[in-house]
MOPAC internal coordinates of N, CA, C and O (Angstrom, degrees):
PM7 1SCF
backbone

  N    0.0000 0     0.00 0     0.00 0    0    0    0
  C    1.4244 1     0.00 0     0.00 0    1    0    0
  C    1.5254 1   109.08 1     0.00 0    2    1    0
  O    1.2310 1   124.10 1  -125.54 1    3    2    1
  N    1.2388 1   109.74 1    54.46 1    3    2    1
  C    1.4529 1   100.33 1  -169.93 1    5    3    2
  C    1.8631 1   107.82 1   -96.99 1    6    5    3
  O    1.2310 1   121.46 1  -172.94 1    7    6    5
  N    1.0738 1   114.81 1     7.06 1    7    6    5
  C    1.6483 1   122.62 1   148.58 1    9    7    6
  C    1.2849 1   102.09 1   -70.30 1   10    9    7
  O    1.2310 1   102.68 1   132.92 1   11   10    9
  N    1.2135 1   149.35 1   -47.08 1   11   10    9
  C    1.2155 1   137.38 1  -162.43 1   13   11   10
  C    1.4134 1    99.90 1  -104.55 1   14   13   11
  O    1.2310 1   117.07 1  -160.32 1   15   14   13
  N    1.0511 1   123.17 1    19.68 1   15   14   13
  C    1.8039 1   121.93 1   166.31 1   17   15   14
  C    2.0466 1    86.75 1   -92.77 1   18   17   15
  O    1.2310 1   128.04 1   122.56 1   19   18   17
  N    1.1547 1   102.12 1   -57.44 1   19   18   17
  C    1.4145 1   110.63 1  -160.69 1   21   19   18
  C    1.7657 1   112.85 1   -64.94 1   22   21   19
  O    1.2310 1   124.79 1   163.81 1   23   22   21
  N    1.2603 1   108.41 1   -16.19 1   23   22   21
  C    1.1955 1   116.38 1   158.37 1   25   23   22
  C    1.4342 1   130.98 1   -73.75 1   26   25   23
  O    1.2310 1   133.65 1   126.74 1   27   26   25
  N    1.5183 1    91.22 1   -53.26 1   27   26   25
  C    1.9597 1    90.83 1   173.66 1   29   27   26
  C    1.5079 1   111.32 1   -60.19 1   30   29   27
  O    1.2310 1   117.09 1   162.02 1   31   30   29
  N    1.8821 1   123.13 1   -17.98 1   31   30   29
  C    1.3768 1   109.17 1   173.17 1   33   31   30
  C    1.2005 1   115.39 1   -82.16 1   34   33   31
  O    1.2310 1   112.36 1   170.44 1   35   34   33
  N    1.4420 1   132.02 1    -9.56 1   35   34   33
  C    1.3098 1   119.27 1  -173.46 1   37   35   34
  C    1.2300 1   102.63 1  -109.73 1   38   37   35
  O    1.2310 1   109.36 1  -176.17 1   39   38   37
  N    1.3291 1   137.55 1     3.83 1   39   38   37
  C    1.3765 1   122.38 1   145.65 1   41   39   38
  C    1.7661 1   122.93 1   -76.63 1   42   41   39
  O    1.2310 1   119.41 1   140.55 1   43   42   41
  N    1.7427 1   118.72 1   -39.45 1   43   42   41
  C    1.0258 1    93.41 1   140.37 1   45   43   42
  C    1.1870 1   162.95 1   -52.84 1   46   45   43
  O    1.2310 1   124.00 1   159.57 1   47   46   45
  N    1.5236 1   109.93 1   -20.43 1   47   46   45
  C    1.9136 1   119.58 1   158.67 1   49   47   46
  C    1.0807 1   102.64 1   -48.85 1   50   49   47
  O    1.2310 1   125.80 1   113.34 1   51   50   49
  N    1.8961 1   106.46 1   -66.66 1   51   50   49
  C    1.2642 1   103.68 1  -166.98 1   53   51   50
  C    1.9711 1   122.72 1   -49.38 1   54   53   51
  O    1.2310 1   126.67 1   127.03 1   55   54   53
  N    0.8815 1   104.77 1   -52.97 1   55   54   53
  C    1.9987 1   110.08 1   170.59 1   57   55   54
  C    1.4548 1   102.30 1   -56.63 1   58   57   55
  O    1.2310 1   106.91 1  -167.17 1   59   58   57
  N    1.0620 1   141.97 1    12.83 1   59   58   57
  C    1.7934 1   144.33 1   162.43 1   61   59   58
  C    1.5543 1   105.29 1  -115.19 1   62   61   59
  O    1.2310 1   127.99 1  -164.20 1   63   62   61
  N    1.5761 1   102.22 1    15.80 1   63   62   61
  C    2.0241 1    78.66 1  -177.90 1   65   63   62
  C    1.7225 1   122.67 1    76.03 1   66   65   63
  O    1.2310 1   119.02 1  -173.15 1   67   66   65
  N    1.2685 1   119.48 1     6.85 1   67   66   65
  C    1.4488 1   130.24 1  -170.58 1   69   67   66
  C    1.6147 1    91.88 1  -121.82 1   70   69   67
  O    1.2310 1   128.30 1   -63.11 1   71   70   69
  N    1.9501 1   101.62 1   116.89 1   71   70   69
  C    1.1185 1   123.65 1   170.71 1   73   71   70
  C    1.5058 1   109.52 1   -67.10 1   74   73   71
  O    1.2310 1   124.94 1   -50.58 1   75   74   73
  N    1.6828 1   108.11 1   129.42 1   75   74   73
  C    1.1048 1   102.90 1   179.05 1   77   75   74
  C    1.4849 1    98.00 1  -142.69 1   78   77   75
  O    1.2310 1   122.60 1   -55.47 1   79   78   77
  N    1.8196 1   112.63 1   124.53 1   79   78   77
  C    1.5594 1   134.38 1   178.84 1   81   79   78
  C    1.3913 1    95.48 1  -104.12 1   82   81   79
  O    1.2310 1   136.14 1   -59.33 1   83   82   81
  N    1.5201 1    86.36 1   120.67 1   83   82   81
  C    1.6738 1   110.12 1   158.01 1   85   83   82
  C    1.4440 1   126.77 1  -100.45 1   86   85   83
  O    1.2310 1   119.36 1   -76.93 1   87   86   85
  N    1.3672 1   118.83 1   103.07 1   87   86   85
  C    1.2774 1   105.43 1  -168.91 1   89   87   86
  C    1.5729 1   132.65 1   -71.36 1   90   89   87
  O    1.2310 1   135.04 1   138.92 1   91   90   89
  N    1.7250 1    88.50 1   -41.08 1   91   90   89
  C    1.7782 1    94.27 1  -178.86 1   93   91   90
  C    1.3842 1   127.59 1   -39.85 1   94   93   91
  O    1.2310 1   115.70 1   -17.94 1   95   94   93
  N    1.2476 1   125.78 1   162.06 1   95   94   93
  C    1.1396 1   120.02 1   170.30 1   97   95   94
  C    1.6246 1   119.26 1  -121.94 1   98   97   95
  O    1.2310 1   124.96 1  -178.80 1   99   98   97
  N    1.0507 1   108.08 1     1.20 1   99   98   97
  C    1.6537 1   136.05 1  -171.81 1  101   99   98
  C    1.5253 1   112.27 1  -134.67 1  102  101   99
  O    1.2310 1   122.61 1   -66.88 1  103  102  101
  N    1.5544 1   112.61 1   113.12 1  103  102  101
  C    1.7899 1   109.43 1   170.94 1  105  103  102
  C    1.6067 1    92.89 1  -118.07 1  106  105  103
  O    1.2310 1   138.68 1   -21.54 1  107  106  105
  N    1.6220 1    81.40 1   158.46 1  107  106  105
  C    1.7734 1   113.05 1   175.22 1  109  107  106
  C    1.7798 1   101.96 1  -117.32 1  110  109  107
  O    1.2310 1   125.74 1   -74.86 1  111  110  109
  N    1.7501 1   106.58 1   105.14 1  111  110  109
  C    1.4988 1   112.26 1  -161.71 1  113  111  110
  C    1.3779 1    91.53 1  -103.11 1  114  113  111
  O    1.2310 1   110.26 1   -82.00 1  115  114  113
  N    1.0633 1   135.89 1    98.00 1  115  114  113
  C    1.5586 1   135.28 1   167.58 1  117  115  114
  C    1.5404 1   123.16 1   -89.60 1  118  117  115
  O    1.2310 1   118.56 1   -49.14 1  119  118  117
  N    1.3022 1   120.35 1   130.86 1  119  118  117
  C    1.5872 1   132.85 1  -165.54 1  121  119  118
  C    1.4546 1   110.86 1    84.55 1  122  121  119
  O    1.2310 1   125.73 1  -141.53 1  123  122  121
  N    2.1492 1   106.60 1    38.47 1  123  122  121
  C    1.5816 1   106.86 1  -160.76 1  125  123  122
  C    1.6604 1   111.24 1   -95.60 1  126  125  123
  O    1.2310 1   122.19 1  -176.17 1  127  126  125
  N    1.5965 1   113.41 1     3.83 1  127  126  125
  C    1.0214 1   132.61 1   165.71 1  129  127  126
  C    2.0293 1   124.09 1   -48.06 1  130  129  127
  O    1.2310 1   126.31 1   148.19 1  131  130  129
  N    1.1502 1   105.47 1   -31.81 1  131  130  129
  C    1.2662 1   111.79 1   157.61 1  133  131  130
  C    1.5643 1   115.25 1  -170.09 1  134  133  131
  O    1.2310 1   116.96 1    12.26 1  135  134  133
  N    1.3646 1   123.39 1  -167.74 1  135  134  133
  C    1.3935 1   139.69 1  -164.20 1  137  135  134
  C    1.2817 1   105.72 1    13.17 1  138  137  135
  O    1.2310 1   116.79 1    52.89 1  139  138  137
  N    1.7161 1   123.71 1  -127.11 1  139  138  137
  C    1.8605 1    99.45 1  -141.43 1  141  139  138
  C    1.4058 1    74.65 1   -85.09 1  142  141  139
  O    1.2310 1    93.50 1   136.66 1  143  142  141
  N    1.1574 1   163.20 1   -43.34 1  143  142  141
  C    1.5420 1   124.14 1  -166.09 1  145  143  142
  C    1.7159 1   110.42 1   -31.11 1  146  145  143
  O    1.2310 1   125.69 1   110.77 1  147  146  145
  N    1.4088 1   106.66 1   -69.23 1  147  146  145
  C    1.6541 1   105.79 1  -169.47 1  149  147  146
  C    1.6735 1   110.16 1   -63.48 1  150  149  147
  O    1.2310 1   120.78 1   139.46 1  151  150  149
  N    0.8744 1   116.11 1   -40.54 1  151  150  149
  C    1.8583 1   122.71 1   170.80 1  153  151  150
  C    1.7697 1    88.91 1   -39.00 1  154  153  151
  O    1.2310 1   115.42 1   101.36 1  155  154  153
  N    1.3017 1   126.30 1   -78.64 1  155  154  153
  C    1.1654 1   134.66 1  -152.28 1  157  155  154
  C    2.0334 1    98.38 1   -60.45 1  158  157  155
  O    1.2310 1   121.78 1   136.34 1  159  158  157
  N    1.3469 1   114.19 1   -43.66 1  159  158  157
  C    1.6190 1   106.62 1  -179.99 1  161  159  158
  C    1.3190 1    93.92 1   -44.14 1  162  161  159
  O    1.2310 1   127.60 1   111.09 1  163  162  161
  N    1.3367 1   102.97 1   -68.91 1  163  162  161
  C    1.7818 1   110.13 1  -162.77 1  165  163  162
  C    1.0334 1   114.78 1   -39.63 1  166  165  163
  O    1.2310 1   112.47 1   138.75 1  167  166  165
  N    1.5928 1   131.82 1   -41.25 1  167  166  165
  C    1.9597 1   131.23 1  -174.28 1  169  167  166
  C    1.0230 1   100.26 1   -77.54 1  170  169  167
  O    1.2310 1   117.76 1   158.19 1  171  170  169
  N    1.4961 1   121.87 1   -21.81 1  171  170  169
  C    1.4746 1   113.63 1   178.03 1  173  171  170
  C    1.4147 1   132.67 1  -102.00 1  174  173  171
  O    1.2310 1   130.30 1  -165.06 1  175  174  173
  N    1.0355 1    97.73 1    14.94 1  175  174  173
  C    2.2917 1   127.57 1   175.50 1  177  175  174
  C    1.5727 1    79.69 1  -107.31 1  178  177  175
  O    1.2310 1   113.69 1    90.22 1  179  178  177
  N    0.9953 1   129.54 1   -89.78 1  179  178  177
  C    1.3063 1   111.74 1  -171.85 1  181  179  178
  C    1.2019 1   155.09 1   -48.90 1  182  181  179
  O    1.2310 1   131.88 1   174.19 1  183  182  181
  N    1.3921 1    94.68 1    -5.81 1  183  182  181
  C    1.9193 1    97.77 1   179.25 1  185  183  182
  C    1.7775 1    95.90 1  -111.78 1  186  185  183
  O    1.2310 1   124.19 1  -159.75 1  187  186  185
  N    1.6142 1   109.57 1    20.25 1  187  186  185
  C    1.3060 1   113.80 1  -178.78 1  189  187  186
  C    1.3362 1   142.03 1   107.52 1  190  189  187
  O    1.2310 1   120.33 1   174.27 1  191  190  189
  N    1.5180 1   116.97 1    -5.73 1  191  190  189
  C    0.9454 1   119.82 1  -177.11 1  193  191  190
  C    1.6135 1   110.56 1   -93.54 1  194  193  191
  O    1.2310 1   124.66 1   -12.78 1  195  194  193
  N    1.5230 1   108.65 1   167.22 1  195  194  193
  C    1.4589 1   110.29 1   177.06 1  197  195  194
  C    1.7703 1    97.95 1  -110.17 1  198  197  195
  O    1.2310 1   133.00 1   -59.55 1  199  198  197
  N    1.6744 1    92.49 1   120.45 1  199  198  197
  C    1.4180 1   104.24 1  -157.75 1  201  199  198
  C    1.9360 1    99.56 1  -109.58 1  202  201  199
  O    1.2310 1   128.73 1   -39.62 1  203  202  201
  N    1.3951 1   100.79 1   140.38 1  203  202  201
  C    1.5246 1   113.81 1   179.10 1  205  203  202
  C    1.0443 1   107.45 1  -110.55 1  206  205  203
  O    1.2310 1   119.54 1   -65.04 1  207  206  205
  N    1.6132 1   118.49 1   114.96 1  207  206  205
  C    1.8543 1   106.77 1  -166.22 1  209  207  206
  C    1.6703 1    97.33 1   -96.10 1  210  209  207
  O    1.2310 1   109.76 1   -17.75 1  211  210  209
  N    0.9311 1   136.82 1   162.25 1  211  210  209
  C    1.7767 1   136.88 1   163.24 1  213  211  210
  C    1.2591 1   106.78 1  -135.38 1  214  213  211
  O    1.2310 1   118.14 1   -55.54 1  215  214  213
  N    1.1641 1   121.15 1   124.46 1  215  214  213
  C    1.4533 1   124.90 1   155.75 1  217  215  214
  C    2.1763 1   103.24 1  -140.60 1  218  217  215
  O    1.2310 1   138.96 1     4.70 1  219  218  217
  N    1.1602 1    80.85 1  -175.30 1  219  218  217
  C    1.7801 1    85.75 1  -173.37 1  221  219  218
  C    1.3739 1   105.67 1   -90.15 1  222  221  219
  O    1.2310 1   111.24 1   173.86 1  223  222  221
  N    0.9997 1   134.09 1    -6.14 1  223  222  221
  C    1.9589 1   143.60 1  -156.89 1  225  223  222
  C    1.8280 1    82.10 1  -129.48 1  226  225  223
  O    1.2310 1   104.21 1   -74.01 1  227  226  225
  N    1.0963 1   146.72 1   105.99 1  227  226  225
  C    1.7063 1   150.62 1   117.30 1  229  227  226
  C    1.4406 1   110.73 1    -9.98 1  230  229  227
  O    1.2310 1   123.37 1   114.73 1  231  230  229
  N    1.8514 1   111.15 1   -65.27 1  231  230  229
  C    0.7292 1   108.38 1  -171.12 1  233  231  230
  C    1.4834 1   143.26 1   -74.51 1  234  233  231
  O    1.2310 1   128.90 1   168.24 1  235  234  233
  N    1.6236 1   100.45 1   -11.76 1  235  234  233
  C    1.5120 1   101.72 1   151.13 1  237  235  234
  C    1.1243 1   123.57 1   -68.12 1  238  237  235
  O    1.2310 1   105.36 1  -179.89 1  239  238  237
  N    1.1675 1   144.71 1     0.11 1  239  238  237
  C    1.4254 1   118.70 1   173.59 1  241  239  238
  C    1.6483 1   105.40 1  -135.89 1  242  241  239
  O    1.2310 1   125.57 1  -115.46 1  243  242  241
  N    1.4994 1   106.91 1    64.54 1  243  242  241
  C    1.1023 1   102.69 1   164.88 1  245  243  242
  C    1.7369 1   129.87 1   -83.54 1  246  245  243
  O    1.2310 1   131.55 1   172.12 1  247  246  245
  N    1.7341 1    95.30 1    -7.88 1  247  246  245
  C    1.4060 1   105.74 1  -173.32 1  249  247  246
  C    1.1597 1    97.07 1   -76.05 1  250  249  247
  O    1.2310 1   109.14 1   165.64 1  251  250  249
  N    1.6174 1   137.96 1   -14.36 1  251  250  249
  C    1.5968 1   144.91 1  -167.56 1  253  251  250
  C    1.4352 1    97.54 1   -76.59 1  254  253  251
  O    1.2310 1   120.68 1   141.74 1  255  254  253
  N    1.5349 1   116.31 1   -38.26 1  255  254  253
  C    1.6981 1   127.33 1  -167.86 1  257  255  254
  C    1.2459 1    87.33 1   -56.79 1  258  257  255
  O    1.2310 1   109.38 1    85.19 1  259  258  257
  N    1.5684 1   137.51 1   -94.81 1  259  258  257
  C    0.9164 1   167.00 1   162.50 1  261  259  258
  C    1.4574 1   105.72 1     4.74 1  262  261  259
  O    1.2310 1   111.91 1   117.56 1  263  262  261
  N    1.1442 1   132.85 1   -62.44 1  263  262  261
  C    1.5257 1   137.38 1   150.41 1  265  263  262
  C    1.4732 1   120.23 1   -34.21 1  266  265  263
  O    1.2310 1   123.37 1   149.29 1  267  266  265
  N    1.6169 1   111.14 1   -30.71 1  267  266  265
  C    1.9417 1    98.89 1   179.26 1  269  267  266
  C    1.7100 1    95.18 1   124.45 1  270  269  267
  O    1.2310 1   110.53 1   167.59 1  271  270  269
  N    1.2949 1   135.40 1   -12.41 1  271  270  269
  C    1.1130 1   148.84 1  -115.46 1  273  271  270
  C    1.9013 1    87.88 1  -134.79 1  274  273  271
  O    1.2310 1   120.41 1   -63.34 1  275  274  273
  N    1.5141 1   116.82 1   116.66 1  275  274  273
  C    1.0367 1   142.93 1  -175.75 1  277  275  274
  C    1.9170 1   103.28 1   -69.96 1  278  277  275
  O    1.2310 1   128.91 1   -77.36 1  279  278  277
  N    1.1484 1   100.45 1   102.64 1  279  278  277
  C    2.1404 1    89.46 1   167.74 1  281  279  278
  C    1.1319 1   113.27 1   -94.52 1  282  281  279
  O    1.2310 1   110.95 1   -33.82 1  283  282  281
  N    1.2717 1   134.64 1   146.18 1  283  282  281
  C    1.3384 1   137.09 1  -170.89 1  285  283  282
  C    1.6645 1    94.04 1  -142.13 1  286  285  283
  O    1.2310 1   121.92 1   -40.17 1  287  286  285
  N    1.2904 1   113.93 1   139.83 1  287  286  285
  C    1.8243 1   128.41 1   166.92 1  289  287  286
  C    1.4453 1    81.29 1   -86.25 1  290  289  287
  O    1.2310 1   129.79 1   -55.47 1  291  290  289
  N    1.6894 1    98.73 1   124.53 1  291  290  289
  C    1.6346 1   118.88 1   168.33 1  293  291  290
  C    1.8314 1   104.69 1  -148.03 1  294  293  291
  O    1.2310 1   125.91 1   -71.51 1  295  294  293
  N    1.3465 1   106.25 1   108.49 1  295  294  293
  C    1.3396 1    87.12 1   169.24 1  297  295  294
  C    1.6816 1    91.76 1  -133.48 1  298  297  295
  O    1.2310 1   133.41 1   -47.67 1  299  298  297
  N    1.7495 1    91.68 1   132.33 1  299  298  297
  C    1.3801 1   104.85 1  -155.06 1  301  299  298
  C    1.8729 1    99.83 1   -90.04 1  302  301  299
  O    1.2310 1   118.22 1  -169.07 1  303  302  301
  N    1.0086 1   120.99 1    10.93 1  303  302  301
  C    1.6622 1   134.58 1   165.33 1  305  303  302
  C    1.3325 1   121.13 1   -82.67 1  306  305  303
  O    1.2310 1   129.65 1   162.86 1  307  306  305
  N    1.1713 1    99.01 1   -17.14 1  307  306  305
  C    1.6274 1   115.57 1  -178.18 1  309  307  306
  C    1.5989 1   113.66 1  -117.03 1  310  309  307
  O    1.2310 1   118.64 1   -58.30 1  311  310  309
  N    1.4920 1   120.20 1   121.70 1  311  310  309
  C    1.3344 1   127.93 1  -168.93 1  313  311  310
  C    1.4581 1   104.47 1   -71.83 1  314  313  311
  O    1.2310 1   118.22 1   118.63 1  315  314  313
  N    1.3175 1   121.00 1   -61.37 1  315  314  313
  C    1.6383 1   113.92 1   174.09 1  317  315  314
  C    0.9809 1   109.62 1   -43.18 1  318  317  315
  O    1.2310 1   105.87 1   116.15 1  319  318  317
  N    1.5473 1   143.81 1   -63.85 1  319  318  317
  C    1.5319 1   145.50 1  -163.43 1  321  319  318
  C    1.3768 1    91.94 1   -50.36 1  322  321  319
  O    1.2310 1   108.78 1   103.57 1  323  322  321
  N    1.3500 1   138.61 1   -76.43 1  323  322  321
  C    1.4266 1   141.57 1   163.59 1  325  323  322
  C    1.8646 1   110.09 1     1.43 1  326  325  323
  O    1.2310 1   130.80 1   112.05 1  327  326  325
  N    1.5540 1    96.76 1   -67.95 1  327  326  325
  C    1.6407 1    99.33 1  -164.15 1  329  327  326
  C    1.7237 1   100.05 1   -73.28 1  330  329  327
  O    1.2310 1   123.30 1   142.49 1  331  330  329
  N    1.3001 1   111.29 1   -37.51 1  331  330  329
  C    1.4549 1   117.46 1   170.46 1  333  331  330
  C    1.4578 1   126.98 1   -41.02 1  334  333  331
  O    1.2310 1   130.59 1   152.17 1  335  334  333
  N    1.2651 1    97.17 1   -27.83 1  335  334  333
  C    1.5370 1   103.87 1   175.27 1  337  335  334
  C    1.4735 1   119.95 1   -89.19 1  338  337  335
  O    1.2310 1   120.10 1   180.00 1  339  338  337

């Protein structure tokens, strides 16, 4: 989850007064099946981005579908699932 490492730092910049530009316009949220993976899709559908959630279960995050929010079967233990994506 190292998109969502780089996120929780630039909201702390941001709460210190340190301008922080995000350029992308597209994230890849992996482990978005529950807790801060899916917390993090959601802040990030909403402040605009077009968000790709992955986890290995679809069916957890169908409430993500429903939100605007891309699900993808990703299980990053597995090399085919990898190229599959």
């Amino acid at each position: 989850m190292i998109f969502a490492s780089a996120f929780s730092l630039a909201i702390m910049m941001a709460a210190k007064g340190t301008e922080v530009i995000i350029m992308a316009k597209a994230v890849l949220v992996t482990g978005a099946s529950s807790g801060i993976g899916k917390m993090i899709a959601r802040e990030l559908k909403s402040a605009g981005f077009r968000v790709y959630a992955a986890a290995r279960r679809l069916e957890h995050m169908a409430d993500l579908e429903k939100d605007g929010i891309v699900p993808m079967a990703l299980d990053l233990t597995r090399d085919e699932s990898i190229v599959a994506c």
